[in-house]
VEXBAGU-879418 format. One record per atom (N, C-alpha, C, O, CB): x, y, z. Coordinates in steps of 0.02 Angstrom, whole numbers, plus 50000, padded with zeros to 5 digits. Glycine has a CB too. Layout:
XYZ ...
REM end
This chain:
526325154544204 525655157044201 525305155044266 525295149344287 525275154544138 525095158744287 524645157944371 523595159944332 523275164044299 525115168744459 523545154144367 522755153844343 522365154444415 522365149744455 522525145644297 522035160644426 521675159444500 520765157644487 520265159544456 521795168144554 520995153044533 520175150344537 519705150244595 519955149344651 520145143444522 519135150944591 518715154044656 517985153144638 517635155344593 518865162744672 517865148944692 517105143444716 516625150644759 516725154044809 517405134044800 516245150344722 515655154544765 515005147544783 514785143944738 515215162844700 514845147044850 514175143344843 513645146144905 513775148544961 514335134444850 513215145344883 512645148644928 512755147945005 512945142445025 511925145144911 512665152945049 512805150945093 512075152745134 511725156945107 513465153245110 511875149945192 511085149245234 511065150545292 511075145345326 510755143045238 511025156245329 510905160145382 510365153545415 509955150245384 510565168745361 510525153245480 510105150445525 509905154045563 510045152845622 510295146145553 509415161145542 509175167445588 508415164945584 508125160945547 509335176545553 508145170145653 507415167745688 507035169645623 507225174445590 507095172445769 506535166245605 506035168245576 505815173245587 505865175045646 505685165445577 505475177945539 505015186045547 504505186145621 504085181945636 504315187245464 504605189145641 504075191645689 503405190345688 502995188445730 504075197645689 503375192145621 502705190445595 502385183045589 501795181645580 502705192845533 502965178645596 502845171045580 502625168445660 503115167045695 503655166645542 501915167645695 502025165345770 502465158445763 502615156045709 501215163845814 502595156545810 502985150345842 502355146445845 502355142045802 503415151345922 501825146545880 501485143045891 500705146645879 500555152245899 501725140545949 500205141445839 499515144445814 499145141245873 499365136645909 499215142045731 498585144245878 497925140845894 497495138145856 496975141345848 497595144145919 497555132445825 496895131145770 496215130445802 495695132545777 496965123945726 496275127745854 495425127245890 495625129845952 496185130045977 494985118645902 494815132845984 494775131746054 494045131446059 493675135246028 495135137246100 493855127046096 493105124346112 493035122346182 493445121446227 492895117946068 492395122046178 491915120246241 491675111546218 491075110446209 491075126946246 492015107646212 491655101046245 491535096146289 491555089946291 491675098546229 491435099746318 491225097546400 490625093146397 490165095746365 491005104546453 490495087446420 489855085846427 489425090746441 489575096246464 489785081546466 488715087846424 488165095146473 487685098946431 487845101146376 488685102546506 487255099646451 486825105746405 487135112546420 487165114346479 485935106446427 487385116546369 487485123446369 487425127646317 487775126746267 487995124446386 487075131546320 486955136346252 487465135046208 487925131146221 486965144446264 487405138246154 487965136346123 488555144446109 489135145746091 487635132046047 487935147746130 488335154446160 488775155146199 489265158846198 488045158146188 488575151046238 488985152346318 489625145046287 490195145446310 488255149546425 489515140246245 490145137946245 490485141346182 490975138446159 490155130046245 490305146846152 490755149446110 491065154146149 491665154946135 490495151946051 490805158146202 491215163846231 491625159746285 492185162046298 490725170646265 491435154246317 492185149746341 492605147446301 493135145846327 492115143846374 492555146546245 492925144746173 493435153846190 493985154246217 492125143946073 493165157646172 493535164846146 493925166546230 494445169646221 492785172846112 493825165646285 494335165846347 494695162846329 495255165046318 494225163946410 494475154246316 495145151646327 495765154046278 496355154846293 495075144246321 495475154846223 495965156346156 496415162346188 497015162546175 495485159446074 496075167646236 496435173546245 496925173546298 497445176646302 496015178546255 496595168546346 497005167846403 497485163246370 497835167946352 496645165146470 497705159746354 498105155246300 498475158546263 499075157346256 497735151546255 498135163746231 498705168746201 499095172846242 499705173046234 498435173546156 498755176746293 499165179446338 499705176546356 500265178646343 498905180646384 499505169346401 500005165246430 500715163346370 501245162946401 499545158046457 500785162346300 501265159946264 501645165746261 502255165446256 501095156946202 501165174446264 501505178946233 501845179646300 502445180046287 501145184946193 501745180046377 502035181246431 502665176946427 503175179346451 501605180146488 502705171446401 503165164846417 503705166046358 504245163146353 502715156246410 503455170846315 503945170146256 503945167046202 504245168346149 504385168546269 503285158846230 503275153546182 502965155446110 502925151046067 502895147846213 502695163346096 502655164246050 502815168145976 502485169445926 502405163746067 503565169446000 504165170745972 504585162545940 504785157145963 504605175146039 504545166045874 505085160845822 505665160245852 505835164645891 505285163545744 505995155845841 506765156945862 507055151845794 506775148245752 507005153645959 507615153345807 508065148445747 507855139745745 507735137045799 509015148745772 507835136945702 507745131145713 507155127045744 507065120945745 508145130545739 506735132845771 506005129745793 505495130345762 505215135745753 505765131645846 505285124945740 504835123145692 503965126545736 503725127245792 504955113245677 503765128045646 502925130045695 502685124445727 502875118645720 502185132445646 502155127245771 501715121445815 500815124245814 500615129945826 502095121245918 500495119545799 499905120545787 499665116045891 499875111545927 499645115845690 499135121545894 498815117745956 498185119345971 497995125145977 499155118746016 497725112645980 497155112945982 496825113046058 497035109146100 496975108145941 496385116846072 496305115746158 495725118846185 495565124846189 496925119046202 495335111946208 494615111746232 494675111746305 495105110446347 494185105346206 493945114246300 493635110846391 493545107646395 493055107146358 493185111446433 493665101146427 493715094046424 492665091446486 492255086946478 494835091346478 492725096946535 492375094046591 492265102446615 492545107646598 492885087646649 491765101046657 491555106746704 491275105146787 490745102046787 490935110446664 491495106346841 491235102446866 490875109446946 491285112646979 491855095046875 490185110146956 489825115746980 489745111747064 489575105947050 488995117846926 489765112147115 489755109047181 489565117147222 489965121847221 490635104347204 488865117747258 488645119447292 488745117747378 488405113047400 488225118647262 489175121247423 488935119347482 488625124147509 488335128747480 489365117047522 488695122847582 487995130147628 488075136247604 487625140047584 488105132547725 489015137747607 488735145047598 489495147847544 489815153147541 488595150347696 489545140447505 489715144347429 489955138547403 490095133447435 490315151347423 489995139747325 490045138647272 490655136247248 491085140447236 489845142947248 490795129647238 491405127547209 491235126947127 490745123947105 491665120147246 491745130547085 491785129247001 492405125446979 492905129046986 491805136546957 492545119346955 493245118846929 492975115946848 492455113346827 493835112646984 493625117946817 493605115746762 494315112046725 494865113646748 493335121146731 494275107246668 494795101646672 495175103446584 494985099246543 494305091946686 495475106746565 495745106546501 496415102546464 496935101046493 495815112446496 496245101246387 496735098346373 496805101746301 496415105246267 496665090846382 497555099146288 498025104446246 498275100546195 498695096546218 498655108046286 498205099946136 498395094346084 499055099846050 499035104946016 497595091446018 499505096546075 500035101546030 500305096045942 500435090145933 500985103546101 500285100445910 500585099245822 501115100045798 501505104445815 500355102645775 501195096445760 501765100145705 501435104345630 501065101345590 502315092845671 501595109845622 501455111145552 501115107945503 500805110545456 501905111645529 501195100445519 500765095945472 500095093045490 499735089545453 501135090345456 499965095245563 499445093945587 499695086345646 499355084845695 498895092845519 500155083745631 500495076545661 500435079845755 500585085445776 501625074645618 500195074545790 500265074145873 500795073045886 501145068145872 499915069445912 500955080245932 501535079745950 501465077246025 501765072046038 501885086145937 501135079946071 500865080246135 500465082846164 500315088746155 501095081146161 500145078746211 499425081646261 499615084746325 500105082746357 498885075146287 499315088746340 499575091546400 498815096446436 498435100846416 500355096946376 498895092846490 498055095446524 498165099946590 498725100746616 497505087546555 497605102646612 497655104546653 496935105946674 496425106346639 498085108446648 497015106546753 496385108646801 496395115246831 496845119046816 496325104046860 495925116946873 495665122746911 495315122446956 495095116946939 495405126346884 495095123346994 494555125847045 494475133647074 494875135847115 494675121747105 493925137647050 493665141847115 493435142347145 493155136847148 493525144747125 493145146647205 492595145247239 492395154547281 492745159247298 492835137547297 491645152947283 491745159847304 491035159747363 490825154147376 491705166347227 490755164447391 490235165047427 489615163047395 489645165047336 490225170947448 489045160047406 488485158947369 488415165447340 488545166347280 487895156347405 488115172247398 487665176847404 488215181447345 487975186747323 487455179647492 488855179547324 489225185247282 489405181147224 489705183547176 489925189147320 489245174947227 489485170547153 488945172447111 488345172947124 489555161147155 489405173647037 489045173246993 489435167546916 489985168446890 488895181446983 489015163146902 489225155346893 489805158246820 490355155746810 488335148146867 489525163246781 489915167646713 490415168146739 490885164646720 489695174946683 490465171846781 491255174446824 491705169146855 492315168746863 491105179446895 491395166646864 491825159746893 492045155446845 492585152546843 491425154946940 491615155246808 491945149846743 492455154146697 492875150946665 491245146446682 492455159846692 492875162746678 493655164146712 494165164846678 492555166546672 493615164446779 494175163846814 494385156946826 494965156546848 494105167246873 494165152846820 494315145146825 494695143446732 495165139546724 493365139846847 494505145646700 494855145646627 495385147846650 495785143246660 494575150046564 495625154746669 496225157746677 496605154446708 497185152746697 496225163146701 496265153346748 496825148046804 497065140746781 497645139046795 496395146046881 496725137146753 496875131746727 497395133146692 497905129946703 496415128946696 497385138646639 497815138846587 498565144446604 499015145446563 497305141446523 498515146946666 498855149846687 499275142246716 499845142246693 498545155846728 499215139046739 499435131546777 499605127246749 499935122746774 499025128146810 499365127546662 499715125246611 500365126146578 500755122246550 499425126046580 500355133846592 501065137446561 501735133746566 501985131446515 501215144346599 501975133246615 502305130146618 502365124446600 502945122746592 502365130746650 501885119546587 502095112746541 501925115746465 502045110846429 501545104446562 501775119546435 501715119946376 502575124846363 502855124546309 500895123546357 502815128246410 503315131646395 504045124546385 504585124746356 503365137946462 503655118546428 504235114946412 504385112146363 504905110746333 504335111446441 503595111046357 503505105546262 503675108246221 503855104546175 502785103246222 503745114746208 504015119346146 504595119346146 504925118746095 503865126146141 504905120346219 505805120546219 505995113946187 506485113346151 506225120846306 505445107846206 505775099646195 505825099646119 506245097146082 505195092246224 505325103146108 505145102246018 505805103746002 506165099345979 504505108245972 506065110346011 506405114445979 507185110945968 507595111645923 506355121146018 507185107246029 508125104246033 507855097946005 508235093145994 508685103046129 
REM end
């Protein structure tokens, strides 16, 4: 008599998460900079940075799931602002920092970055500049935030 026997057990795909799942959230982005500023004007530097930030992860890829990489929550203010007038123009820089998470909210790593623009007195306008000084900071960031995600991930 021949008796055949046969084990089925679950088996678990290690495929990327849905599309739909980002890799990495933004829970905050703010303006706390020392300083008197409307609170207008630090909510619409709040909404650049978030966008330029999004741009930059979606350009880098960093905001695509992949197998095995856990979400990342990241929080990221204006740390400083700093406005310098000479004869005949206008220096703007600004100083940001990047609190990256785990899913549980736990610090994973900080990662900052700076900027400077500068433009003619008679054609600066201080909105526009603080706006291109966001981009740039966070454009100058990319690259260390593209690494912290790879580090996370292995």
């Amino acid at each position: 008599m021949i008796i055949a026997m046969s084990a089925v057990a679950p088996i678990a795909w290690a495929a990327p998460g849905p599309r739909s799942r980002p890799a990495v959230t933004i829970k905050t982005a703010s303006d706390a900079s020392p300083g008197v500023l409307e609170a207008h004007v630090r909510e619409r530097h709040a909404e650049i940075l978030r966008q330029a930030l999004l741009d930059a992860l979606h350009r880098t890829g960093a905001d695509v799931r992949h197998a095995g990489m856990p979400p990342r929550q990241i929080d990221v203010s204006i740390t400083a602002w700093h406005i310098a007038a000479a004869a005949n123009r206008v220096d703007v820089s600004t100083e940001l920092r990047v609190v990256i998470c785990d899913e549980h909210g736990k610090m994973l790593s900080i990662v900052t970055g700076r900027a400077k623009v500068s433009a003619r007195v008679r054609t600066a306008r201080l909105g526009e500049l603080r706006e291109q000084a966001l981009a740039e900071a966070v454009g100058g960031m990319t690259r260390s935030l593209a690494s912290q995600f790879d580090r996370a991930a292995s």
